[in-house]
Structures are given as structure tokens and as C-alpha cells.
Phi, psi and omega in degrees: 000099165296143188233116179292218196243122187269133193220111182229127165294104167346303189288318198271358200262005136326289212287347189267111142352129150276146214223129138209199189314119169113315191304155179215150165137205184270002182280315181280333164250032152291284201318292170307347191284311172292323161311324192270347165287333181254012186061046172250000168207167176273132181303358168287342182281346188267104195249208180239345175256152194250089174244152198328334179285304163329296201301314174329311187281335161293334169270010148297299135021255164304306162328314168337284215305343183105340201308185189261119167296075186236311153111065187236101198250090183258190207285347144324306161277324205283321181306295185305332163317305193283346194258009188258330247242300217255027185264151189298153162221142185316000000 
């Protein structure tokens, strides 16, 4: 599976659905592409379902981050994602 060139708007992340254990579609395999770009999953893992490995790498995720560790992804994670998204990299 090729994982395309990820573009996550700052402004816009009000707008991402909340995903947690059970959600399915392409917001979850948004959501993992990024996980696996920030090394909190593997690209073997990237599906359309948000299953107990998917919930893990967010509460990994959130842990980094300070967030509140529910593995739940609402506009608070979707927010740090995005600004993680957009801090410069070596």
C-alpha cells in the first residue's frame, strides 16, 4: 500500500469527525497514515477500521503529547496532530 503526501489543515480539524474503537471509513485511514508518519504505527496496520491497535497508537499518541489518554480522537488530538504535522522536520 503506497500512503500518499499528507496535508493536515490546522484551521479545518473542528471538522474531522471523532474516531474511536468501531469507527470506520476514510477519516481512520487519514488518521492512521498519520500515526504511521509520526512512528506510532506500522503501515501494516492501515485500514478503514479504528481496531484495538489503531486505539493503542493514540493513546500512545496522547501520552507524548500530555493529552488526556482516552483513545479517543477528538478535537484535541486531531488539533496536536495537526500542529505535529506542521512543526518543521529535520
Amino acid at each position: 500500500m503506497q500512503v500518499k503526501t499528507l496535508s493536515v489543515n490546522v484551521v479545518n480539524t473542528t471538522d474531522m469527525p471523532v474516531l474511536e474503537l468501531g469507527s470506520c471509513g476514510e477519516a481512520v485511514k487519514f488518521l492512521q497514515m498519520l500515526l504511521v508518519a509520526y512512528g506510532f504505527l506500522t503501515r501494516d496496520f492501515i485500514s478503514d477500521e479504528f481496531n484495538g491497535r489503531t486505539e493503542l497508537s493514540v493513546k500512545n499518541f496522547q501520552t507524548v503529547h500530555r493529552l488526556c489518554v482516552d483513545g479517543i480522537v477528538a478535537s484535541e488530538t486531531w488539533q496536536k496532530l495537526a500542529e505535529v504535522a506542521a512543526e518543521p522536520h529535520n
